[in-house]
C-alpha positions, 0 to 999 in steps of 0.5 A, a space after each residue: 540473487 535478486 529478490 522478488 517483490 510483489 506490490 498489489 496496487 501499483 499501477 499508478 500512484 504510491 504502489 508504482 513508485 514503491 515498485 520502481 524503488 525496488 526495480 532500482 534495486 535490481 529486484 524482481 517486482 509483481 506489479 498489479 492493478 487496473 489500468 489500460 493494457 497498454 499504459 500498464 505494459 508501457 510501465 511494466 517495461 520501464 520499470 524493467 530497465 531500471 535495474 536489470 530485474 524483472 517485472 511482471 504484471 498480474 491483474 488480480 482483483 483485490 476483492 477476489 481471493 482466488 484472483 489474489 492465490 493466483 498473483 501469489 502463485 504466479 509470483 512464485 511460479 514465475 520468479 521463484 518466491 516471494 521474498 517481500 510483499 508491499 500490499 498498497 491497493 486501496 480506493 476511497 469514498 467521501 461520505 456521511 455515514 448516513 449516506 455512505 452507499 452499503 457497496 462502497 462500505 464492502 468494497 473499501 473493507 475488501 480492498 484496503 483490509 481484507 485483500 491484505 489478509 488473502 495476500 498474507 496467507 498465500 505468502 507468509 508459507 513461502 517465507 517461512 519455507 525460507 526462514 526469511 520475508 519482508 511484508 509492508 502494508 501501506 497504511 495511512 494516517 487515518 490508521 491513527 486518527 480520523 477524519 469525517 466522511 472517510 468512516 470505511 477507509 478509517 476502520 480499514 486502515 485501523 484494521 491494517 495495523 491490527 493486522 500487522 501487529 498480530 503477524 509480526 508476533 506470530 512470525 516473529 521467530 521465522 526471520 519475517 517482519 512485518 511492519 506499516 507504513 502511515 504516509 500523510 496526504 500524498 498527491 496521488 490519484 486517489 487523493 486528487 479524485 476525493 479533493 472535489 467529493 470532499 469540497 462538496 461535503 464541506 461547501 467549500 472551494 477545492 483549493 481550500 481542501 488543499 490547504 485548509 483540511 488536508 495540510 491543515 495537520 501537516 506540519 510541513 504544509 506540504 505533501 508527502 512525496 511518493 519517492 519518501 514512501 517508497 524510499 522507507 518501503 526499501 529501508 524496511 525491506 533492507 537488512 539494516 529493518 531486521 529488528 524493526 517488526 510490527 510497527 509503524 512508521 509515519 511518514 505524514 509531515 507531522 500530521 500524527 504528532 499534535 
């Protein structure tokens, strides 16, 4: 029996690449997130071929709950349950925190920390009902560390990792794990939209955000791959994780490990 997997923010970038590793699996997969109706539609077919599974596409705004009840519901209306939940969708600002615009404040905290919360609640009764789940919040490294001018996207990806270690203690006994994953600098759009913010902050080139702050504490000075992601997604989800609940696991080139 295929699984269902519901992955917010997967439009583009990381979340999409998640989704397609599960679609390979021949799971079910909820896609979500903004885009042009077309491109998404054209994404959500692709990924239909891929295993045989199928894929739906919900709109939800992460900063509305009633929107996030109504992905939830219609994952479990539509394909029966929600056997795992990926929550992916984040935004970015580059900032000083003196200059840092209230609203970009409320609607990172929304989006990367809160909506993760909303998606929890509507789903961990599902799982429990089946005494079996898989939820991966995609964190980041700057759920270990910090870095300059990112002082909402910091506290929120902070917050993601209090978060699962708290839901990982309280459904620990009901067959659902909860865990994150803190991939370094990964080349989405997302990271390459902050590469000019970032230059103008520092007065330096964008080639030298590449190289000299971003990779700076990449070991590898390389960045992460979307396939790395979404493939430790796939193994958390496997049976192989069944033991593995609220933790991390870095996926960032060795930028945590100095």
């Amino acid at each position: 029996m295929s699984r269902t997997v519901v992955v917010t923010g997967s439009t583009s970038g990381i979340g999409l690449g998640i989704a397609k590793a599960f679609a390979v699996e021949g799971c079910h997969v909820v896609i979500n997130g903004f885009g042009k109706l077309d491109e998404v539609e054209a994404a959500r077919r692709e990924l239909e071929v891929l295993g045989g599974g199928r894929v739906i596409y919900h709109g939800a705004d992460m900063t509305k709950p009633e929107e996030i009840a109504e992905l939830i519901g219609t994952a479990k209306e539509t394909l029966g349950s929600v056997d795992v939940l990926v929550n992916n969708a984040g935004i970015q600002h580059v900032a000083k925190i003196e200059e840092f615009p209230p609203e970009k404040w409320d609607q990172i905290i929304a989006i990367n920390l809160t909506s993760s919360f909303h998606t929890m609640r509507y789903a961990i009764p599902l799982m429990k009902t089946k005494k079996a789940g898989r939820i991966i919040n995609v964190a980041s490294a700057h759920a270990l560390t910090a870095s300059p001018f990112k002082s909402a996207y910091v506290a929120a990806k902070h917050g993601i990792l209090g978060l699962t270690k708290t839901a990982a203690l309280e459904l620990a006994e009901f067959g659902i794990t909860v865990n994150a994953i803190c991939p370094g600098y990964v080349l989405t759009p997302l990271v390459e939209k902050q590469i000019p913010d970032t230059a103008r902050e520092r007065g330096i080139s964008e080639e030298q955000v590449k190289t000299d702050v971003m990779l700076r504490l990449q070991a590898t000075k390389d960045f992460v791959s979307i396939e790395e992601v979404a493939a430790t997604a796939v193994f958390l989800a496997s049976d192989a994780a069944r033991q593995i609940t609220g933790t991390h696991i870095s996926v960032d080139g060795g930028w945590t490990a100095q």
